[in-house]
C-alpha positions as a LaTeX table, in Angstrom:
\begin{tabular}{lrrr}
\hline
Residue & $x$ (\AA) & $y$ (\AA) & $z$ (\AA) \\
\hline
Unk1 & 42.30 & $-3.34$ & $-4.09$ \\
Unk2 & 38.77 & $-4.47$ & $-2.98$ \\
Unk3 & 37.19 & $-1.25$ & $-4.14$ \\
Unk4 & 39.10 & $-1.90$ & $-7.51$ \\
Unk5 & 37.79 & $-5.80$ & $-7.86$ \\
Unk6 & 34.65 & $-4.87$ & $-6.47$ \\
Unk7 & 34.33 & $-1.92$ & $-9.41$ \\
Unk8 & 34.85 & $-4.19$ & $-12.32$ \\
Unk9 & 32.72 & $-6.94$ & $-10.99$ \\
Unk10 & 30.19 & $-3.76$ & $-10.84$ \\
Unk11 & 30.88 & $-3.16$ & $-14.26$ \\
Unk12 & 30.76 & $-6.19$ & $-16.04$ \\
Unk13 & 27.24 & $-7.29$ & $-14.12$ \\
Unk14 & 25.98 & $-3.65$ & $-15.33$ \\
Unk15 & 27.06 & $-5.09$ & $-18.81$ \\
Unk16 & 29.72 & $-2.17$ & $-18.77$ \\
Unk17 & 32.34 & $-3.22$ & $-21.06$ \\
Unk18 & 35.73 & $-4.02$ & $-19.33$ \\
Unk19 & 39.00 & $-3.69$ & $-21.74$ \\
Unk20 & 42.32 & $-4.81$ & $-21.70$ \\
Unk21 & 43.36 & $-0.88$ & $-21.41$ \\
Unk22 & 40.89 & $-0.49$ & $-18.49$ \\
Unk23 & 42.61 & $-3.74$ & $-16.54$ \\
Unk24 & 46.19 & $-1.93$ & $-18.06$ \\
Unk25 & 45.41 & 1.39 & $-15.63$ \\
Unk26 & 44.11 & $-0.50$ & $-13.00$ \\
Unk27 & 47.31 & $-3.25$ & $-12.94$ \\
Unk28 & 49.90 & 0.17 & $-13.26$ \\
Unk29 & 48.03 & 2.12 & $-10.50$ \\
Unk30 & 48.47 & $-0.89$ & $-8.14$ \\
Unk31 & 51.93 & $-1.13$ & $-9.16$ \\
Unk32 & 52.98 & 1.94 & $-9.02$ \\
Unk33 & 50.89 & 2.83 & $-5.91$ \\
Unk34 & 52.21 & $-0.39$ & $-4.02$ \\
Unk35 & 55.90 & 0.72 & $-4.60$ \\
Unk36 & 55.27 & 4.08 & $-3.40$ \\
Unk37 & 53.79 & 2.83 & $-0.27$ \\
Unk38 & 57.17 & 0.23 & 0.42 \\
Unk39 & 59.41 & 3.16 & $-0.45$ \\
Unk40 & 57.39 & 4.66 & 2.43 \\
Unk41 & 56.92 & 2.17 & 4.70 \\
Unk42 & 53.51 & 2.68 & 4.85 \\
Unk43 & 52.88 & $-1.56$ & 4.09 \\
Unk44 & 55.48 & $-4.02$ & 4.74 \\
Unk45 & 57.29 & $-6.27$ & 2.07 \\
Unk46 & 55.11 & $-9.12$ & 2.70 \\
Unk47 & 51.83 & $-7.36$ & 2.09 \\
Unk48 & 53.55 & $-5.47$ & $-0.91$ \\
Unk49 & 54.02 & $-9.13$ & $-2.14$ \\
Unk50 & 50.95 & $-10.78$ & $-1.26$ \\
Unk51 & 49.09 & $-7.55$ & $-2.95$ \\
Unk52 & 51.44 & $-8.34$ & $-6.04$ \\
Unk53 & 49.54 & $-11.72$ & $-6.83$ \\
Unk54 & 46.52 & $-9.53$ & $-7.38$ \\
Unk55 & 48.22 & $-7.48$ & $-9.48$ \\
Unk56 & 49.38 & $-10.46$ & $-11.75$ \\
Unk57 & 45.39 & $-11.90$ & $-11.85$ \\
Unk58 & 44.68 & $-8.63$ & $-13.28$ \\
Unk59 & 47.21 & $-8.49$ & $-15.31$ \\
Unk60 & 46.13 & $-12.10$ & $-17.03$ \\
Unk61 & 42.42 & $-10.78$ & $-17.55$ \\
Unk62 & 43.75 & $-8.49$ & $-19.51$ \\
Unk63 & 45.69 & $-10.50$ & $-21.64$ \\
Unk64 & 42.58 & $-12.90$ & $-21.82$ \\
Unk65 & 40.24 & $-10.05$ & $-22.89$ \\
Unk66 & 42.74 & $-9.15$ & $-25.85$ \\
Unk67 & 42.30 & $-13.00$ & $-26.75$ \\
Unk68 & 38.51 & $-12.42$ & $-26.68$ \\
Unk69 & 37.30 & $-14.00$ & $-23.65$ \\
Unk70 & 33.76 & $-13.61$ & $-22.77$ \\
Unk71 & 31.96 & $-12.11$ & $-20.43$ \\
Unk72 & 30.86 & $-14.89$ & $-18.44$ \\
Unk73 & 35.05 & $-16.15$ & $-17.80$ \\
Unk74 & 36.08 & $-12.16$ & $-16.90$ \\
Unk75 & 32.87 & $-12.08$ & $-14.40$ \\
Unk76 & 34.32 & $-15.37$ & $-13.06$ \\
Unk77 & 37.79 & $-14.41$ & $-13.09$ \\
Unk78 & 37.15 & $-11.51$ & $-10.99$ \\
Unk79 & 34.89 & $-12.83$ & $-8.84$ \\
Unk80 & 37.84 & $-15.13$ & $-8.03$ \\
Unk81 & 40.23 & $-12.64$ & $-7.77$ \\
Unk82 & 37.27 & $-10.68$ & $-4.81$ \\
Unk83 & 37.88 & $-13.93$ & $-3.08$ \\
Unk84 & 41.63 & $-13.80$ & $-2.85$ \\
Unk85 & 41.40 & $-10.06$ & $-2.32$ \\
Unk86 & 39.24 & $-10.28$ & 0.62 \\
Unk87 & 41.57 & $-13.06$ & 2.46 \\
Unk88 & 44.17 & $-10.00$ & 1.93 \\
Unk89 & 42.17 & $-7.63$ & 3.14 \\
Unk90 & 41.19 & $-9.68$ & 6.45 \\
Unk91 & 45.46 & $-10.04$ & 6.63 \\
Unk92 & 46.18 & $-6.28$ & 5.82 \\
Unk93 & 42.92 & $-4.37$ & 7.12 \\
Unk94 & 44.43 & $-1.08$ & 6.26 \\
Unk95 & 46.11 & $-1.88$ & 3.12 \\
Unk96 & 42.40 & $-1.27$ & 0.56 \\
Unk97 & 42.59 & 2.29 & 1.89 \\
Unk98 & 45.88 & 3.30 & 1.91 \\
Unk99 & 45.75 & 2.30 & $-1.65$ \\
Unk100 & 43.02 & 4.46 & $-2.58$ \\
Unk101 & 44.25 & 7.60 & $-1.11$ \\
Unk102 & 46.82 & 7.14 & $-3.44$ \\
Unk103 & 43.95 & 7.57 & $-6.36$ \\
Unk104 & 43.37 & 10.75 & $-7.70$ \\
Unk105 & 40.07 & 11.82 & $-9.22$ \\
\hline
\end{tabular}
């Protein structure tokens, strides 16, 4: 999920624009990809949860950016939700990469 935040944040300081459908994918991916790897035991419940709370962030910037928020509250947002993602990461080392090998190109 760092590579994720870290993308948008990339995006919206490029100017990129970042919509509620591009948040949509991301929020499904994560949840479908975090289910997949509990039905696997490849993460256990409590990372599965604590990666869940990222999944809800994004899930309220994109119900912000169909309310029109600005640019300037998403770059904040996310910049935020790098912060919390990085405290998971440091918990669950593994967890950012096993979730992108899920990710097909």
């Amino acid at each position: 999920m760092l590579d994720l935040i870290s993308r948008l944040i990339r995006m919206c300081s490029e100017k990129e624009t970042i919509t509620s459908d591009i948040v949509n994918i991301e929020v499904n991916y994560i949840s479908n990809t975090l289910e997949l790897m509990r039905d696997a035991h490849r993460i256990s419940n409590d990372a599965y949860l604590e990666s869940g709370l990222i999944q809800g962030g994004l899930s309220v910037i994109s119900s912000l950016l169909e309310q029109g928020i600005t640019d300037l509250e998403i770059h904040s947002l996310l910049n935020t939700l790098l912060e919390r993602t990085k405290a998971l990461d440091k918990k669950y080392p593994d967890l950012n990469g096993i979730i992108e090998s899920y990710r097909t190109i």
